[in-house]
N, C-alpha and C positions, 0 to 999 in steps of 0.2 A: 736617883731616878729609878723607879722600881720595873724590873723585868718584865718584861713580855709575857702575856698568862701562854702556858702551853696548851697546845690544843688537848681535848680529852680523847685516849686512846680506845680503841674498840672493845667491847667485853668481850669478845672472841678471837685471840690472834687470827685465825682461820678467815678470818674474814676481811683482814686488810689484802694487802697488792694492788696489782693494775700498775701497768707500765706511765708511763711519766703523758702529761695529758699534751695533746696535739692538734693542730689546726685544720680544719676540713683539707686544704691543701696537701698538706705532712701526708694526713692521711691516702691520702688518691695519690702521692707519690710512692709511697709504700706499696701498695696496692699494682702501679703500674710494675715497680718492678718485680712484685709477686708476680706476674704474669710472664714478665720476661724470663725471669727464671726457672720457671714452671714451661714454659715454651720450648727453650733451648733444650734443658733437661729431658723433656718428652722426645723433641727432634733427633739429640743423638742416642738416646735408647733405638729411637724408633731403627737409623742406618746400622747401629751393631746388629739389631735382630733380622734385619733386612738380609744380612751378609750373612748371620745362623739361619735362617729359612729352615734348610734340609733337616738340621739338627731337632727343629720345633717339629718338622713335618714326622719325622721319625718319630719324636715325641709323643704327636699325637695320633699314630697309629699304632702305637702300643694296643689301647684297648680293642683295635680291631684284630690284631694280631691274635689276641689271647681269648677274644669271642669264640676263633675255630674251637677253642678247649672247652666248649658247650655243647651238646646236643641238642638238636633240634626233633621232639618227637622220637621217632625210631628209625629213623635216618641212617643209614653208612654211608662212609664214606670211603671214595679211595685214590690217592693223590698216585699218580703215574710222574715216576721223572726219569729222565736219562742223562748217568754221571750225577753232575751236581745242579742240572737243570730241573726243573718243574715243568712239565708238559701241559697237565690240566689236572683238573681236579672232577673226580665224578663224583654225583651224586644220586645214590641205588635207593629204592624200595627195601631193599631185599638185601643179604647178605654171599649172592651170586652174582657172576659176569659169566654169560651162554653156557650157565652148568658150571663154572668154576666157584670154586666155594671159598671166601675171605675169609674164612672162620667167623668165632662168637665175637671181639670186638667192633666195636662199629665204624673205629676208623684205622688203615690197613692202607701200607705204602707198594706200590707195584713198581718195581724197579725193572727197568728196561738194560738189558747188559748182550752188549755185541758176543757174538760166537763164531767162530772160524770153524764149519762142515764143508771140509775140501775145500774146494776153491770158493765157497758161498759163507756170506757172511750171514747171519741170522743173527735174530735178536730173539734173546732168550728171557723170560718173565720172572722176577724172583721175588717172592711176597715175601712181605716183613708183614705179620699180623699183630705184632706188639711194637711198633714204632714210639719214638721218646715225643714228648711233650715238643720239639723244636721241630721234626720231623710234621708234627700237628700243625703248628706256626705258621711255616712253608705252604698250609692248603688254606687258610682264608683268604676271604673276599679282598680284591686287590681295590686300587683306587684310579680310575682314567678322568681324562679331560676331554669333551667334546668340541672345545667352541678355543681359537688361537688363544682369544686375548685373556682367556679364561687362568693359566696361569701366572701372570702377571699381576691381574685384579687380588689373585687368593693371597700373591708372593706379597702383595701390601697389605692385605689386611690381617695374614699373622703379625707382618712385621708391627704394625700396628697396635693389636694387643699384647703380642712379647713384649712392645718398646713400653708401654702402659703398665705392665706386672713389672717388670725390672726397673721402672723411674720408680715408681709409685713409695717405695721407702724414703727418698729423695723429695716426694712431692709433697707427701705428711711431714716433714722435715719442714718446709717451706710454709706452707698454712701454718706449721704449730710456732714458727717463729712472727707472722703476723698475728695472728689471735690471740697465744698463750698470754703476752705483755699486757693485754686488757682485760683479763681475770683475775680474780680474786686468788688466794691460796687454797681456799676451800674450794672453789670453780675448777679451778688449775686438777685438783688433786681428782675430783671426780672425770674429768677429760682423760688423762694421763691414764687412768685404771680402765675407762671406757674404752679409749685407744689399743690397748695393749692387747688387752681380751678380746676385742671387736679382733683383731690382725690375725691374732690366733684361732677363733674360731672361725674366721673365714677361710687360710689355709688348711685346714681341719675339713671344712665342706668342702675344699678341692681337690684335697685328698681321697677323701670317702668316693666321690664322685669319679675320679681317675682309674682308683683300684678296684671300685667293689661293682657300682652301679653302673659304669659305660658300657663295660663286654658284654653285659647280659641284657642294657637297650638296644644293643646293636643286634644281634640275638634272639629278641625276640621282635624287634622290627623284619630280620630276615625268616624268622617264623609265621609271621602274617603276611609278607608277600608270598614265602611257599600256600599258606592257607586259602587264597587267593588264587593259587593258580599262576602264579606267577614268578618265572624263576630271577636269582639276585648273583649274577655271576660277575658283579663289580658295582662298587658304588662312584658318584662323580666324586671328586675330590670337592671343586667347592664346595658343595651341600656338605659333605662331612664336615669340612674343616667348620663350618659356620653350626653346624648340630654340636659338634664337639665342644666349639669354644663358648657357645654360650652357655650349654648345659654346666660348662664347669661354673662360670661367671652366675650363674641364675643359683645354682648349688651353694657356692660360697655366700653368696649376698643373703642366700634363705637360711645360712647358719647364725646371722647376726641377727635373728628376732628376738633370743634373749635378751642383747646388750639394749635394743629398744621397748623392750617393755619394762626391762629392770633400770632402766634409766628414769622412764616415765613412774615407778614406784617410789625412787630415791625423790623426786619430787612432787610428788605427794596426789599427783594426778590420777594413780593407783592402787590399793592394798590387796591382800590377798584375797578376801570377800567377793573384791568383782570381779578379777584372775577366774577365779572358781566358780562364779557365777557366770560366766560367758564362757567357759568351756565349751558346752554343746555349739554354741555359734560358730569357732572356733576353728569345727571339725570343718563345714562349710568354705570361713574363710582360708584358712589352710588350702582346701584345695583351688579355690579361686587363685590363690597367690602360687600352688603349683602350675597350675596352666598360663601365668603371667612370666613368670622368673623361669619357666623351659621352652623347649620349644612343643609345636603341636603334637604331639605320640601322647598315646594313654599313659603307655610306661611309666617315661619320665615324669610326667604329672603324677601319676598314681604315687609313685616312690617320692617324689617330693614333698606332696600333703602328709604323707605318713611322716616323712625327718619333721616338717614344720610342726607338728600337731606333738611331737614327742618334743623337741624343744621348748615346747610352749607349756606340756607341763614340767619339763624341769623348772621353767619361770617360775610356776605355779609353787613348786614345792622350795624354790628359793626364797620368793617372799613370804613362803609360810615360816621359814628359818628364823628370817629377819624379824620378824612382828613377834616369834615366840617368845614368851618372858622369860623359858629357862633355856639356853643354848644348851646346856648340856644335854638336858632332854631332847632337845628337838634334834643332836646330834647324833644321840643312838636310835634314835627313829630312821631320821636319815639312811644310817648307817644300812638299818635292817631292812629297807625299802630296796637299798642298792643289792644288798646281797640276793632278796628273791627276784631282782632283776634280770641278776646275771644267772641269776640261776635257769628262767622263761629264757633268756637267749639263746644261752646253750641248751638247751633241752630242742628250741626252733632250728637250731643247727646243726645240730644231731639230725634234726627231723628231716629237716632239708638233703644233707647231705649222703643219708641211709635211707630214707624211705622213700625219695623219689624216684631213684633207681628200680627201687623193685615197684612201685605203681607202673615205671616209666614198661618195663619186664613185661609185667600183669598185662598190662593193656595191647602189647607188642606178638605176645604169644594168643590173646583172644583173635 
């Protein structure tokens, strides 16, 4: 009896797999416990973050903390405390209080210290005109709550996003055990590199967002109500917590335009020709998608069209990578693109960090 013909193999290993086949049912069972999983998973993130609160809350007042280490204009300041309190915080024109003179820094601790003249006790004045960076700290904008139930509503919805960032390894864990079984090898293997780099480059925009760009929208949002006429001697907590968390959330998501345009290249809906060609529109969309992905301030918008519009052409010069016939060449090109990169950086960070002082000077002595 002659054998069974074997079936004929694929010309491209890369292109077999896909999980074992299943019945609409199977399916939507699978599917339901996806959800119960993904449920549970979220819920008790959600009660551990619930019970860090303070921890997040600290967290996230970092970058208000370290905005005081900003200037606003030609501003002094000068934080009043007595012992290890903080009384208030003033804020001068001028680098005097009724003819007392702060000296040349513009920010300048006034320390309140008891004194014993005979039987009276007085309180004697003692300027520190070169106070440490923590000293600095101690004088920003604090955080109040107006309304009772107002810390309750905020204490859920950190807990809520912390419980969402801390599953969320857990959650793609879940999706990739329903999905990955129904892809190919070759499917599988572009997901898996997408996945990886997407994670990375979105803790990467959170990053950026956290350290570099918070303090200074916070900064110059308190520079436009001064401009305005209007002083900012505490912000509400909710509105912060809810500026903060999206901005970071809207930052990371706008660092993953690469992995979506360079996704749409690998399959073929792309090349570098119309990368390059739609640039100028780009500039546009960029910022449309700044004022989507932040919240309403210039700032943030302005600084987010700018990251999107610079990621989009690294897109640009990735698919030129791809498409080039000689990698070697298009690697020392590359190469020398990045070096006069860093080189405009730094040269803008220099500029930044020397030359605005003395504009800031210039303008402050006119």
């Amino acid at each position: 009896m002659a054998a069974a013909p074997t079936p004929p193999r694929p010309d491209d290993p890369e292109d077999d797999g896909g999980g074992p086949v299943k019945s609409f049912l199977e399916h939507l069972e699978d599917f339901r416990w996806l959800i119960i999983k993904i449920a549970a998973t979220l819920g008790l993130s959600l009660f551990v973050c619930l019970y860090a609160v303070p921890t997040i809350v600290a967290t996230l007042k970092w970058p208000l903390a370290h905005a005081a280490l900003v200037r606003v204009n030609s501003e002094h300041r000068a934080l009043v405390q007595l012992g290890p309190n903080t009384i208030t915080t003033l804020r001068l024109d001028t680098n005097q209080i009724a003819g007392f003179d702060l000296g040349t820094n513009w920010f300048t601790v006034l320390r309140l210290e008891p004194v014993m003249v005979g039987s009276n006790v007085l309180l004697a004045v003692h300027l520190d005109k070169d106070p440490s960076a923590e000293a600095k700290l101690q004088g920003s904008t604090d955080l109040i709550y107006l309304d009772p139930s107002a810390p309750f509503f905020s204490s859920m919805s950190l807990a809520f996003y912390g419980g969402l960032l801390l599953s969320s390894p857990f959650i793609f864990f879940f999706l990739a055990q329903f999905i990955l079984p129904a892809l190919k090898v070759r499917e599988k293997k572009y997901v898996l590199r997408a996945a990886f780099v997407g994670s990375g480059l979105f803790l990467v925009g959170v990053a950026f967002c956290y350290f570099f760009v918070l303090a200074r929208a916070l900064k110059f949002a308190e520079w436009w109500a001064i401009w305005m006429g209007v002083k900012v001697p505490d912000w509400r907590a909710e509105t912060y917590f809810s500026f903060v968390t999206k901005f970071l959330i809207g930052m990371g998501l706008g660092f993953e335009l690469p992995v979506v345009i360079l996704a749409l290249v690998k399959i073929g809906l792309l090349d570098y020709r119309k990368l390059a060609a739609f640039r100028r529109y780009m500039v546009v969309v960029n910022l449309i998608l700044g004022a989507l992905l932040t919240t309403p301030e210039v700032f943030t918008q302005l600084v987010m069209g700018i990251v999107l519009q610079v990621l989009y052409e690294i897109s640009v010069w990735v698919a030129w990578y791809w498409e080039h016939p000689d990698r070697a060449k298009a690697r020392r090109a590359l190469l020398l693109v990045l070096i006069v990169l860093a080189l405009v950086a730094e040269l803008a960070w220099l500029g930044v960090k020397y030359g605005w002082p003395l504009v800031q000077q210039h303008w402050h002595l006119k």
